[in-house]
C-alpha positions as CSV (number, residue, x, y, z in Angstrom):
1,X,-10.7,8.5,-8.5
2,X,-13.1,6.8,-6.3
3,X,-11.2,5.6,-2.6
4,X,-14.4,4.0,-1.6
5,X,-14.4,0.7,-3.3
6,X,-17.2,-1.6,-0.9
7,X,-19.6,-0.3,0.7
8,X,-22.3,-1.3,2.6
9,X,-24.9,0.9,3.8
10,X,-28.0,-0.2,6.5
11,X,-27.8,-3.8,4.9
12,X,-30.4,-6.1,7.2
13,X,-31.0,-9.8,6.1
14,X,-33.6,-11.9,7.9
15,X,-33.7,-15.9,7.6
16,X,-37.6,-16.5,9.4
17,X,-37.0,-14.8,12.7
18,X,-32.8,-14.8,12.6
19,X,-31.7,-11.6,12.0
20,X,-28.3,-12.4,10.2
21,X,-27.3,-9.1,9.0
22,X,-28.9,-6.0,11.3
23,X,-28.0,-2.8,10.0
24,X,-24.6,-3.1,9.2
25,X,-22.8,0.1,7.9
26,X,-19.0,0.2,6.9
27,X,-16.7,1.4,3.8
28,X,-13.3,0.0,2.5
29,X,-11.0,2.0,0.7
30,X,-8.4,1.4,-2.1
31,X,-4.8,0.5,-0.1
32,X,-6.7,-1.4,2.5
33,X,-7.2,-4.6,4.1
34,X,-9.7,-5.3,6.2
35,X,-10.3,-7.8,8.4
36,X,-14.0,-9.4,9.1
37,X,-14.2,-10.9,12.5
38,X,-17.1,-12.7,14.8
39,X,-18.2,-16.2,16.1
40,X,-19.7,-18.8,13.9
41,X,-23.2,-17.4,13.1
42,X,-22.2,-13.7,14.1
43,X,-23.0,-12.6,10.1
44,X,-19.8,-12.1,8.6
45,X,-20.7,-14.8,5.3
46,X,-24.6,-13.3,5.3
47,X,-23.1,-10.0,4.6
48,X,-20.1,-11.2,2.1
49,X,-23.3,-12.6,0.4
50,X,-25.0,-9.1,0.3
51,X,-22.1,-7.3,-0.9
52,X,-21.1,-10.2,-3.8
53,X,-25.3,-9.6,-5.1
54,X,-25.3,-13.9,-3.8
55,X,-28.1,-12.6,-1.4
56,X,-30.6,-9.6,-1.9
57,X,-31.3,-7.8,1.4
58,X,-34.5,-7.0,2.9
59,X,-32.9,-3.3,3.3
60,X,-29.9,-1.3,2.7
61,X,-27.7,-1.1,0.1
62,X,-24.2,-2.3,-1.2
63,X,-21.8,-0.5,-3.4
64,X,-19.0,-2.1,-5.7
65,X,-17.1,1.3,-6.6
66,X,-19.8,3.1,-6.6
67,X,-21.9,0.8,-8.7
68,X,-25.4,-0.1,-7.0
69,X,-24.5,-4.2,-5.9
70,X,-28.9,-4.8,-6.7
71,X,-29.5,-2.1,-9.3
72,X,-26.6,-2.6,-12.0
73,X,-25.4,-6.3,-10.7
74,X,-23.3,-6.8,-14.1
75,X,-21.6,-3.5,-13.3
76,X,-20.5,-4.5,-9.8
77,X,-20.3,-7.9,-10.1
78,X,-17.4,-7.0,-13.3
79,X,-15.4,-4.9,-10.2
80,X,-15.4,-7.3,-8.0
81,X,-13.9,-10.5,-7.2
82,X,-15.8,-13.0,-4.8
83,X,-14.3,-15.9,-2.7
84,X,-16.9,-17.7,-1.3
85,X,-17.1,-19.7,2.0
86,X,-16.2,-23.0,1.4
87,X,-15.8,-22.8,-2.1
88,X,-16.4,-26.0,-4.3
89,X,-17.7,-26.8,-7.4
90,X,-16.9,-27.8,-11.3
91,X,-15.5,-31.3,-10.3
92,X,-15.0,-32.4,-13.8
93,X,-13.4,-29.1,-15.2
94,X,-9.9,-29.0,-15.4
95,X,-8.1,-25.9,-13.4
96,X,-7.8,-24.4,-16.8
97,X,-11.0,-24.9,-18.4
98,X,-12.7,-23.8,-15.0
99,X,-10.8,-20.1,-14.7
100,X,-11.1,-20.2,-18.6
101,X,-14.9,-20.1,-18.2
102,X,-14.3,-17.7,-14.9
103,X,-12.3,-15.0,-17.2
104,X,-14.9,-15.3,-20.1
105,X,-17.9,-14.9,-17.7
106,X,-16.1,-12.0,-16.3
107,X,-15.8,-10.1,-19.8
108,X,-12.4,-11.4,-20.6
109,X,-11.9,-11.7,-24.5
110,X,-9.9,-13.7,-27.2
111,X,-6.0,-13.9,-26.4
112,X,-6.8,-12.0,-23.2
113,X,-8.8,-15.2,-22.0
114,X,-5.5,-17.4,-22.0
115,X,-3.2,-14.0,-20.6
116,X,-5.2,-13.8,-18.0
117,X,-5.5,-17.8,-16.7
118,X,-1.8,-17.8,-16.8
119,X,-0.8,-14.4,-15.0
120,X,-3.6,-14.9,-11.7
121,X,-2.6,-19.1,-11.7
122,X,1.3,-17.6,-11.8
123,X,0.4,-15.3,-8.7
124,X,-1.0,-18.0,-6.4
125,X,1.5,-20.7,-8.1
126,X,-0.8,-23.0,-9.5
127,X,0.9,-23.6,-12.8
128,X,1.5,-27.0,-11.6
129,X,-2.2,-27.8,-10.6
130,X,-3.6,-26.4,-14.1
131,X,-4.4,-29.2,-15.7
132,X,-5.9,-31.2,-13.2
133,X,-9.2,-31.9,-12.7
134,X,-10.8,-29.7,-10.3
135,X,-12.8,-32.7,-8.1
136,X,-9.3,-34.5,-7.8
137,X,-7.7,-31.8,-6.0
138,X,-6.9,-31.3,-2.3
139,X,-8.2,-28.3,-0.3
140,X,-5.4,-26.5,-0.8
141,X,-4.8,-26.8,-4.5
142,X,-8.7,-25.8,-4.8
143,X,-8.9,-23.4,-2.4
144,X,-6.2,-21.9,-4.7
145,X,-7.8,-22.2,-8.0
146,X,-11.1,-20.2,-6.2
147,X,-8.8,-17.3,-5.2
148,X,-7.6,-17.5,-8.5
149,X,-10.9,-17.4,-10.5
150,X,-11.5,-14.3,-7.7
151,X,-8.7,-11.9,-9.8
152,X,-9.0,-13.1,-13.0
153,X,-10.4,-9.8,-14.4
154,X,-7.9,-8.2,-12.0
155,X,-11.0,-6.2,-10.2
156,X,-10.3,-3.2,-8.1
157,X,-12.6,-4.9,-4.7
158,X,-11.9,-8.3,-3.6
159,X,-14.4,-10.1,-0.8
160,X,-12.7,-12.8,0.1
161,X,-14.3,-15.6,2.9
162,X,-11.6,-17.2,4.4
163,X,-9.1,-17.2,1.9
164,X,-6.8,-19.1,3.4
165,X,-8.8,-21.9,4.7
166,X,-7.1,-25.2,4.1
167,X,-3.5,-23.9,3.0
168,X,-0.6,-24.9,4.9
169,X,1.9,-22.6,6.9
170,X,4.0,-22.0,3.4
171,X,1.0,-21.3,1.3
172,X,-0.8,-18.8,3.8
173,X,2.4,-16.8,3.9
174,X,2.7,-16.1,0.1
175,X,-0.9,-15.5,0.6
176,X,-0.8,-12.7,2.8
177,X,2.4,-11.5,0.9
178,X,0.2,-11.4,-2.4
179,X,-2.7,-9.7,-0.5
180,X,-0.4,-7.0,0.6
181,X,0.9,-6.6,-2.6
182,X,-2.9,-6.4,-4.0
183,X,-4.2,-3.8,-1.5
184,X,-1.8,-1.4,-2.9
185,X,-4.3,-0.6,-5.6
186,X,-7.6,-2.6,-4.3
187,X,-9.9,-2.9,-1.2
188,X,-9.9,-6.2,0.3
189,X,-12.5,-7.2,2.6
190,X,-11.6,-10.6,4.2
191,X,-13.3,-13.0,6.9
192,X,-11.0,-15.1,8.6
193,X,-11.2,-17.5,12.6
194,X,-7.1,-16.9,12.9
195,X,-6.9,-13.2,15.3
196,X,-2.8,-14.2,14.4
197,X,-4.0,-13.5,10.5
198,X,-5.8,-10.3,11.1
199,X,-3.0,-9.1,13.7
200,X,-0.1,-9.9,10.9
201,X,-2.1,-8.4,7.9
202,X,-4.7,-6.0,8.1
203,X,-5.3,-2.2,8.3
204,X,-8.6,-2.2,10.1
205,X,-10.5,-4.8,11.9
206,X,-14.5,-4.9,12.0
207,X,-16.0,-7.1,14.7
208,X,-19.4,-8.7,14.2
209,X,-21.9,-9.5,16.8
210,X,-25.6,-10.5,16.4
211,X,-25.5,-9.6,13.0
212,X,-24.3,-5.6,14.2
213,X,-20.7,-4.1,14.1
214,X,-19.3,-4.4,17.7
215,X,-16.3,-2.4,16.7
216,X,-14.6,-0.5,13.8
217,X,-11.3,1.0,14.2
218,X,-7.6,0.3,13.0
219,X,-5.9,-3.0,14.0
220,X,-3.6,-1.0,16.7
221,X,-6.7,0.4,18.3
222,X,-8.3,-2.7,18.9
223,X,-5.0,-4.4,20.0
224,X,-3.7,-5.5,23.3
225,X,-0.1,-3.7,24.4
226,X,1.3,-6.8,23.0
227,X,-0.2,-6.3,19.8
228,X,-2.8,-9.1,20.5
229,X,-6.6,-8.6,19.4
230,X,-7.8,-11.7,21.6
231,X,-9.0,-9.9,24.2
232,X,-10.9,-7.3,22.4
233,X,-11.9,-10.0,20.4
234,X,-13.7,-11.7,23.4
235,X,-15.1,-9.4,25.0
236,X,-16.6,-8.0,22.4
237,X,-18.2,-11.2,21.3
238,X,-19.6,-12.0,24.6
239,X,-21.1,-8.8,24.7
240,X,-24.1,-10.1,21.9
C-alpha cells in the first residue's frame, strides 16, 4: 500500500520575474498532517496550486498517490480533495445542488450521489445550511460547504488552504477534531497564518521562504521548550 500520498518533487513556478515556487521538494504520508507555513507571498497557495493540477509548473513534478498530477490529471485529481484559498463560487446553487454536482464531477454515481452529500455535509454539520443558497451564506457556512465538496469522494490526499478561515472558536475545534480523525487513513497537507493551529494539530511543519523550504522536520523539533513554533517561525522567515 502506497504511504506516500502528495508529493512534490523540484516543482518551480515563475509569474514574469517572481519566482513563486523554487524547487520545492517534500512528501506526505498516509496518518499525517502537515502543516504549510510562510508569510503572505512566501509560496505556500502557488504550490497548493501545483499539487491540485490548478497551475502547471515550469519544472518538477507532483504526485497524488503515485499518480502523475500533469500526466494522468483525472487520475489524481479523483484522489484528491482540494480546498482552495478563499474559496467562492456557485452563488445561485443551493448547498445541495452545488456538492451534488461536486460528487458527480468526482465520479460519484446514482444513489451514491445523494449518500455521499449527506455523510461529508453530516461530518462538517451542515445539514442545517443544505438547502440554502450558496451566495446567501456567511463565511463560515461556506467555508464549510468547500471543505465539504473537498471529501465528497472520500479521497485518500486532502490539500487544504486555510481550512479554517472564517469559522469561529466552536467550528475550528470540530474542525481539527475531524482532521485528526481523517489523517488516520489520509495525508493532509494544510496552509494556515494561526502557529496556535499548527502547534495543536499537526505531525510535521514545512516552512516556506522565497518560494524554498526553510525547514522540514516534526512539530516538536521546530518548537520552542514551551512547545511554541513562533520563534522558529520568525526567524526562519526573516531569513529570505
Amino acid at each position: 500500500m502506497t504511504t506516500t500520498l502528495i508529493e512534490a518533487c523540484g516543482l518551480a513556478k515563475s509569474f514574469g520575474c517572481v519566482k513563486a515556487v523554487d524547487g520545492i521538494s517534500l512528501r506526505v504520508e498516509r496518518g499525517t498532517i502537515v502543516g504549510l507555513l510562510g508569510v503572505n507571498g512566501a509560496g505556500k497557495t502557488s504550490l497548493m496550486r501545483l499539487l491540485s493540477g490548478a497551475l502547471s509548473p515550469d519544472r518538477g513534478n507532483a504526485f497524488i498517490a503515485g499518480a502523475d498530477v500533469h500526466r494522468a490529471p483525472r487520475t489524481a485529481r479523483a484522489l484528491l480533495g482540494y480546498l482552495p484559498e478563499a474559496a467562492a463560487g456557485f452563488p445561485k446553487l443551493t448547498v445541495r445542488e452545488f456538492l451534488t454536482f461536486c460528487a458527480q464531477a468526482r465520479g460519484v454515481d446514482g444513489s451514491a450521489v445523494a449518500f455521499a452529500v449527506s455523510t461529508a455535509a453530516d461530518r462538517l454539520d451542515l445539514i442545517p445550511a443544505l438547502d440554502r443558497v450558496m451566495g446567501a451564506l456567511s463565511k463560515g457556512w461556506r467555508q464549510r460547504a468547500w471543505l465539504a465538496q473537498a471529501i465528497i469522494h472520500n479521497p485518500p490526499a486532502l490539500v487544504l488552504d486555510e481550512p479554517t478561515d472564517g469559522l469561529d472558536p466552536s467550528q475550528k475545534s470540530e474542525l481539527r477534531t475531524f482532521l485528526r480523525g481523517a489523517a488516520q487513513t489520509k495525508a493532509i497537507l494544510m496552509s494556515t497564518h494561526i502557529l496556535e493551529e499548527a502547534e495543536a494539530l499537526c505531525d510535521r511543519i514545512v516552512v516556506i521562504s522565497g518560494g524554498r523550504v526553510a525547514a522540514d522536520a516534526p512539530l516538536r523539533e521546530l518548537c520552542s521548550p514551551g512547545g511554541r513554533l513562533a520563534a522558529t517561525f520568525d526567524r526562519l522567515s526573516a531569513a529570505s
